[in-house]
KOLGU-289901 format. One record per residue: residue number from 0; chain; x, y, z of N, C-alpha, C, CB in turn. Coordinates in steps of 0.2 Angstrom, whole numbers, plus 5000, padded with zeros to 4 digits. Each point is the difference from the previous one (the first is absolute). Last residue first. Glycine has a CB too. Example, Ala and Ser with C-alpha at 12.3 -4.5 7.8 and 13.67 -1.06 7.14 Angstrom:
2
[rec 1, A, [5064, 4989, 5035], [5004, 5006, 5001], [4996, 5005, 5003], [5006, 4997, 4990]],
[rec 0, A, [4996, 4975, 5010], [4996, 5006, 5000], [5004, 5006, 5000], [4991, 4994, 5006]],
This chain:
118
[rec 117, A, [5256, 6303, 5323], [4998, 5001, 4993], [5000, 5003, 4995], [4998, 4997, 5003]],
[rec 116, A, [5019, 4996, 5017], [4997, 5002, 4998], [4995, 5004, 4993], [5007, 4998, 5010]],
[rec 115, A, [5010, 4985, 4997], [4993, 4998, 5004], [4995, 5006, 5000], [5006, 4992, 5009]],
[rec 114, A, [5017, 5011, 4983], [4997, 4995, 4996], [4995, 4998, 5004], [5010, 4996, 4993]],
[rec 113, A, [5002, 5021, 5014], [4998, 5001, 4996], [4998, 4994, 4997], [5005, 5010, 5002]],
[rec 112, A, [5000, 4985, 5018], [5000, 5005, 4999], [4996, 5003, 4995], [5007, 4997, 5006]],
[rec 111, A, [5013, 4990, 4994], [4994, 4996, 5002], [4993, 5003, 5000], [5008, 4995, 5008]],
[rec 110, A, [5013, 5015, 4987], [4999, 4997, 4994], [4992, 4995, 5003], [5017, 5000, 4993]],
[rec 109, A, [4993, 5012, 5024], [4998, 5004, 4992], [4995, 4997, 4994], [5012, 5004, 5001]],
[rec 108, A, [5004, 4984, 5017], [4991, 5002, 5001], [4997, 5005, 4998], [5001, 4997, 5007]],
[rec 107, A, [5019, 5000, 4987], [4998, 4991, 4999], [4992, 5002, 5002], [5013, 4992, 5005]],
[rec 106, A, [5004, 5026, 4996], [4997, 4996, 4995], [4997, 4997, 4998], [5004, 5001, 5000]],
[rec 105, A, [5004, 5005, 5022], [4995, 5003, 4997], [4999, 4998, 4995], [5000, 5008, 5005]],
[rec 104, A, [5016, 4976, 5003], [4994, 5001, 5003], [4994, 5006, 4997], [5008, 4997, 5010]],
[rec 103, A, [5013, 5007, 4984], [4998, 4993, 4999], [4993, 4999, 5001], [5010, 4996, 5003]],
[rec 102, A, [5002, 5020, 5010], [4998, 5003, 4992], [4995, 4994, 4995], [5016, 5008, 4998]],
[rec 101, A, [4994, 4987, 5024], [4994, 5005, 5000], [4998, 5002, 4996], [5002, 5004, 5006]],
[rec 100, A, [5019, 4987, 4994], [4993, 4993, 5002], [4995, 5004, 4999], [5004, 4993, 5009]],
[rec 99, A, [5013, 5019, 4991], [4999, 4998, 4993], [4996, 4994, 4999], [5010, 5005, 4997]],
[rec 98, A, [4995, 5007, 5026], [4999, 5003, 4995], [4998, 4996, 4992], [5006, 5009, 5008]],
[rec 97, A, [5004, 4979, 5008], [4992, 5004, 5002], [4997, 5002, 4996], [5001, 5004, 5009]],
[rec 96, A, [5024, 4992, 4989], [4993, 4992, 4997], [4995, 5001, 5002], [5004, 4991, 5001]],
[rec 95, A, [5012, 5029, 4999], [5001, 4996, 4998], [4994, 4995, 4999], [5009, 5004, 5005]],
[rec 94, A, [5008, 5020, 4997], [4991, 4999, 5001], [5001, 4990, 4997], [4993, 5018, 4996]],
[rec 93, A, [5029, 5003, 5014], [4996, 4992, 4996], [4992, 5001, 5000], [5010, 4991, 5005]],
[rec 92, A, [5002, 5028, 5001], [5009, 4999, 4998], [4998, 4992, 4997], [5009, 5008, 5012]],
[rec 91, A, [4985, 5020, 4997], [4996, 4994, 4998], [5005, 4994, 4996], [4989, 5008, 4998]],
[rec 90, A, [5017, 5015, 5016], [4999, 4996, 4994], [4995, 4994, 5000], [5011, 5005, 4996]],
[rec 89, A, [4997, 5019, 5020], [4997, 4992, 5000], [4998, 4999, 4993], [4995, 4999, 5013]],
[rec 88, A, [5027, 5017, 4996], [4992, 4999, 4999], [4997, 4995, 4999], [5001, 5008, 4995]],
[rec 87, A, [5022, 4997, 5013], [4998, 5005, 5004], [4991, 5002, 4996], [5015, 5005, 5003]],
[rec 86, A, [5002, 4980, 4988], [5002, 5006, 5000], [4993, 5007, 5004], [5010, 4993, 4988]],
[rec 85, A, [4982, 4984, 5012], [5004, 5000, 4995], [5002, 5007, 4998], [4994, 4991, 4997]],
[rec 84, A, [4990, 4990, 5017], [5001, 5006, 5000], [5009, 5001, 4998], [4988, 5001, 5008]],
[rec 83, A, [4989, 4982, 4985], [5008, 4997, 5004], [4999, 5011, 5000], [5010, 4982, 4995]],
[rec 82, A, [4970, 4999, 5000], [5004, 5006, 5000], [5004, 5001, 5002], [4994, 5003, 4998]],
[rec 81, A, [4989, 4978, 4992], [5005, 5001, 5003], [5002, 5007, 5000], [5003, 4989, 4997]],
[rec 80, A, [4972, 4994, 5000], [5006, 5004, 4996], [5003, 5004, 5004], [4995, 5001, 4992]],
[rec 79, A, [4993, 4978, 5012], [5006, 5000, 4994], [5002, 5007, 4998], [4996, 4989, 4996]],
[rec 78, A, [4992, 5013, 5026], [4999, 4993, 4998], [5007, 4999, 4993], [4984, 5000, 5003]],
[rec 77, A, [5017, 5021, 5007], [4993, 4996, 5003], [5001, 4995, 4995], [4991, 5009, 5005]],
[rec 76, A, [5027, 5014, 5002], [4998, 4995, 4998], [4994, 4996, 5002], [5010, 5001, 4998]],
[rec 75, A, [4992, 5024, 4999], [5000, 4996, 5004], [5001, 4994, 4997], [4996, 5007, 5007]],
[rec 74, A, [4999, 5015, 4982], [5005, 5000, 5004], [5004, 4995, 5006], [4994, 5011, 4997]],
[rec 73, A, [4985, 4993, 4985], [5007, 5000, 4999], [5007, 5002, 5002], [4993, 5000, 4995]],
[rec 72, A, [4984, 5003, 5012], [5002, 5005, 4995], [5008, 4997, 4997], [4992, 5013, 5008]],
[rec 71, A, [5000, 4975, 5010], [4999, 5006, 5005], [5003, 5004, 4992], [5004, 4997, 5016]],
[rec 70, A, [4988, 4979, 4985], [5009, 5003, 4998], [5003, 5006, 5003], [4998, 4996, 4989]],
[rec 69, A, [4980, 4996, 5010], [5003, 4994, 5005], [5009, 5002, 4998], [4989, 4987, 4998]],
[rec 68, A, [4993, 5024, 4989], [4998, 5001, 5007], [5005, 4996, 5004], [4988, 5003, 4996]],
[rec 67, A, [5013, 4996, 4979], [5002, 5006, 5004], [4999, 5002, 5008], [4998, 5001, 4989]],
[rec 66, A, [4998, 4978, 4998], [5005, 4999, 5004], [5004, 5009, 5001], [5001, 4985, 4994]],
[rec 65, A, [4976, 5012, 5003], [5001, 4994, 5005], [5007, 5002, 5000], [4990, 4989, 4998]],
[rec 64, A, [5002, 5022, 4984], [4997, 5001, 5006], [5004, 4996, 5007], [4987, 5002, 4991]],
[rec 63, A, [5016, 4989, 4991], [5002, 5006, 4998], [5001, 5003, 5005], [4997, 5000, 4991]],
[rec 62, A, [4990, 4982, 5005], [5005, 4998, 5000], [5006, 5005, 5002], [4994, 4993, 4993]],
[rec 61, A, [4984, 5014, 4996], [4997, 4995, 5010], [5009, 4999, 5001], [4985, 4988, 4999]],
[rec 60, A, [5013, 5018, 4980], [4999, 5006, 5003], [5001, 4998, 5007], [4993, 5005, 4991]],
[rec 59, A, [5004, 4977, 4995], [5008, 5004, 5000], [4998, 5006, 5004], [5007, 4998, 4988]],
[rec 58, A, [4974, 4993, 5007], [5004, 4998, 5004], [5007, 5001, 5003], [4992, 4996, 4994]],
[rec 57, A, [4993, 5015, 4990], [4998, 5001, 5006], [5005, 4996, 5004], [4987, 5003, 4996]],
[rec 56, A, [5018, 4994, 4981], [5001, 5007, 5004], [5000, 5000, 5008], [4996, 5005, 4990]],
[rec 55, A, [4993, 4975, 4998], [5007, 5001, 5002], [5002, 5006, 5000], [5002, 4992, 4997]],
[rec 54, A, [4978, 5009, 4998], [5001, 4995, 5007], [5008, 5000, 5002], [4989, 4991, 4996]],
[rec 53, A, [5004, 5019, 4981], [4997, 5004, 5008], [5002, 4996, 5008], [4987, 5005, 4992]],
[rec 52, A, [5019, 4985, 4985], [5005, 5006, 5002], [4998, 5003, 5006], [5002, 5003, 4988]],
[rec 51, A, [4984, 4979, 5004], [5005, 4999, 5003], [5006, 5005, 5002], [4996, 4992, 4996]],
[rec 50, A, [4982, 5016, 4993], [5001, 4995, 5008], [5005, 4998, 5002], [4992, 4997, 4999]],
[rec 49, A, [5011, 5009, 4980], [4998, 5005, 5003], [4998, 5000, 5009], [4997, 5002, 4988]],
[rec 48, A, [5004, 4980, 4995], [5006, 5002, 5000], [5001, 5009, 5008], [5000, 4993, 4983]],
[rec 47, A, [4978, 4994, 5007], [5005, 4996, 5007], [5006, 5004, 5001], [4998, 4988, 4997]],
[rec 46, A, [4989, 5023, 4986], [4995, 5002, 5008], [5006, 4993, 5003], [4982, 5004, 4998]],
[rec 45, A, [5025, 4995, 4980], [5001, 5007, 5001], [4998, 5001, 5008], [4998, 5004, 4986]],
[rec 44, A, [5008, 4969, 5005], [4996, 5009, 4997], [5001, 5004, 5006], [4988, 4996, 4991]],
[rec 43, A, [5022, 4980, 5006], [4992, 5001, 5005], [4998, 5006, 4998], [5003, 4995, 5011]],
[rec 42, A, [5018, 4998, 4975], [4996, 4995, 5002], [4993, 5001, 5005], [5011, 4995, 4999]],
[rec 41, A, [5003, 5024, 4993], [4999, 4994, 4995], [4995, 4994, 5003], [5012, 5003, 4996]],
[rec 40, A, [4997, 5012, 5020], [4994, 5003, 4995], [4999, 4994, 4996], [5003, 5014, 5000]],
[rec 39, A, [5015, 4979, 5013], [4993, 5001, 5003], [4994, 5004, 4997], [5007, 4999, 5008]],
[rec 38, A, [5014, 5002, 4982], [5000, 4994, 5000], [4994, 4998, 5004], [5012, 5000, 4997]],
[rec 37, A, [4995, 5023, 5005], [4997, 4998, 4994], [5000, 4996, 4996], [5001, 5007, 5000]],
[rec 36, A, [5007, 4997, 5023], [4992, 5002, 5000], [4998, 5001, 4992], [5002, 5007, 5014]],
[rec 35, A, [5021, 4984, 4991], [4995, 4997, 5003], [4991, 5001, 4999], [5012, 5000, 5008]],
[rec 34, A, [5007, 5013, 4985], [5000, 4993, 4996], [4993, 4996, 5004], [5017, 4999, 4996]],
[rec 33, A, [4989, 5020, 5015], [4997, 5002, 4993], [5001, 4995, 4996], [5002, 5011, 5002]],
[rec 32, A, [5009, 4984, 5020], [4993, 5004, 4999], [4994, 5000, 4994], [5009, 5007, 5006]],
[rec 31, A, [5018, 4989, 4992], [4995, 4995, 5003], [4993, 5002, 5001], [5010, 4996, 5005]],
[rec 30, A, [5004, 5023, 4990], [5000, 4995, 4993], [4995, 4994, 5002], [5013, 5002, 4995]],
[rec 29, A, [4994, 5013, 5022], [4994, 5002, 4995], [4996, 4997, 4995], [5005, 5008, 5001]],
[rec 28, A, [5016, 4983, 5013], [4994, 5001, 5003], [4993, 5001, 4995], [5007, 5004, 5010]],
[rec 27, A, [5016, 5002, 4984], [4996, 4993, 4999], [4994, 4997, 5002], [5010, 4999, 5001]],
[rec 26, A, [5000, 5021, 5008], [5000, 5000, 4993], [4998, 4995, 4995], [5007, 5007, 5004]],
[rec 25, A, [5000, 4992, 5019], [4998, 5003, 5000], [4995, 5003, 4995], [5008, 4998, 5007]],
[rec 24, A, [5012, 4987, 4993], [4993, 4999, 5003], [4995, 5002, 4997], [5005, 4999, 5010]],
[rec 23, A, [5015, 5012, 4988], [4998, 4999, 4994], [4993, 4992, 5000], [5014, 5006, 4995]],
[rec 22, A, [5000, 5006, 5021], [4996, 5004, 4999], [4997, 4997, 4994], [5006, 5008, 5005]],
[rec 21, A, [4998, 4979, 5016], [5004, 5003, 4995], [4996, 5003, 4996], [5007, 4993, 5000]],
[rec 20, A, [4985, 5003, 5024], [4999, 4998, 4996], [5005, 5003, 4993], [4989, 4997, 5008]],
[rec 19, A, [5010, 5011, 5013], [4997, 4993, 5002], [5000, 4993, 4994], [4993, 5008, 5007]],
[rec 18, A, [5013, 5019, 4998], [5005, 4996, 4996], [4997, 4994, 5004], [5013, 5007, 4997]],
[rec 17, A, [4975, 5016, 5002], [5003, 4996, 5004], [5004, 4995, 4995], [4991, 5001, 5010]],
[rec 16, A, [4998, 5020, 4983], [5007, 4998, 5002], [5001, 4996, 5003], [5001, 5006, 5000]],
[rec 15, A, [4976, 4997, 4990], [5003, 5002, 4996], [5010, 5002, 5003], [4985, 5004, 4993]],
[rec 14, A, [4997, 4992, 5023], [5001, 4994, 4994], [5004, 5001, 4995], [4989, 4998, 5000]],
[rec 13, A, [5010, 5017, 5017], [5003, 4993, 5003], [4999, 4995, 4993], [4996, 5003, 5015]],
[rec 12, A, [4994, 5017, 4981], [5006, 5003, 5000], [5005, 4994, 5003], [4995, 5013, 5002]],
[rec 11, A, [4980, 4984, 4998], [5003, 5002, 4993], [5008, 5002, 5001], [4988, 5005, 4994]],
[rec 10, A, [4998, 4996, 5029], [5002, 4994, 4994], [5005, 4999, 4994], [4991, 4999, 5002]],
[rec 9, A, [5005, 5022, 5008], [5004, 4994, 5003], [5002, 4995, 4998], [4995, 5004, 5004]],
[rec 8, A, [4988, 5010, 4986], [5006, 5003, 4999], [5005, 4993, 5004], [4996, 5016, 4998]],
[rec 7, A, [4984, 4983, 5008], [4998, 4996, 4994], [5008, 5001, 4998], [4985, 5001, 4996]],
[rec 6, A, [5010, 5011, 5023], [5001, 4992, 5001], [5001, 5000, 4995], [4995, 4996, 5007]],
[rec 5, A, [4999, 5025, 4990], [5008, 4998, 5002], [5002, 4993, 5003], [5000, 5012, 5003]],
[rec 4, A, [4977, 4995, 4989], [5006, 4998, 4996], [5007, 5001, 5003], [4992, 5003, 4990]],
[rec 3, A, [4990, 4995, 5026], [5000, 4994, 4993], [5006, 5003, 4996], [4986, 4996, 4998]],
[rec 2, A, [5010, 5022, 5015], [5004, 4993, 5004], [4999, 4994, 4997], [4999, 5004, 5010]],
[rec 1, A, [4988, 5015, 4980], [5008, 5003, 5001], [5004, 4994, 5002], [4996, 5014, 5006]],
[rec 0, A, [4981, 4985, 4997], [5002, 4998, 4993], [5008, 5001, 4999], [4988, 5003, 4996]],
């Protein structure tokens, strides 16, 4: 249990500093999200919405997962996301069209997803 959270610490600590994204992205993000999942409540209700939030988590998560492992913990470049070394430490320096292909993508089959389901 002890080694999950010092990964999960990991994580969180790379998310909340990497510069991939402006900060105020970041922050925007929430805003999009939450506009989104109560423009989806409205129209389909409370059990779709909820499926879609669960699917799409679960997915991002998959995404996550994947580019934590192919990166070596954020330390390696793989596909669009870039790391350069930088006064003697490795930053993270692009993430690109995979990645936000991916994100796309999960939505889409979220949103697919939770509408086939009754």
């Amino acid at each position: 249990m002890r080694k999950l959270l010092e990964e999960i610490k990991l994580d969180v600590n790379f998310v909340k500093s990497h510069t991939l994204q402006p900060k105020w992205y970041k922050v925007l993000k929430v805003f999009i999200v939450a506009g989104f999942l109560m423009g989806y409540g409205f129209l389909f209700g409370l059990r779709k919405t909820f499926l879609f939030f669960a699917i799409f988590i679960f997915l991002s998560f998959l995404v996550h997962v994947l580019y934590r492992i192919k990166t070596d913990k954020w330390k390696r470049s793989w596909l669009d996301f870039v790391v350069v070394e930088e006064d003697n430490d490795i930053k993270a320096r692009s993430i690109g069209k995979f990645y936000y292909s991916a994100v796309v993508f999960n939505a889409i089959l979220a949103v697919a997803i939770s509408q086939l389901i009754p």
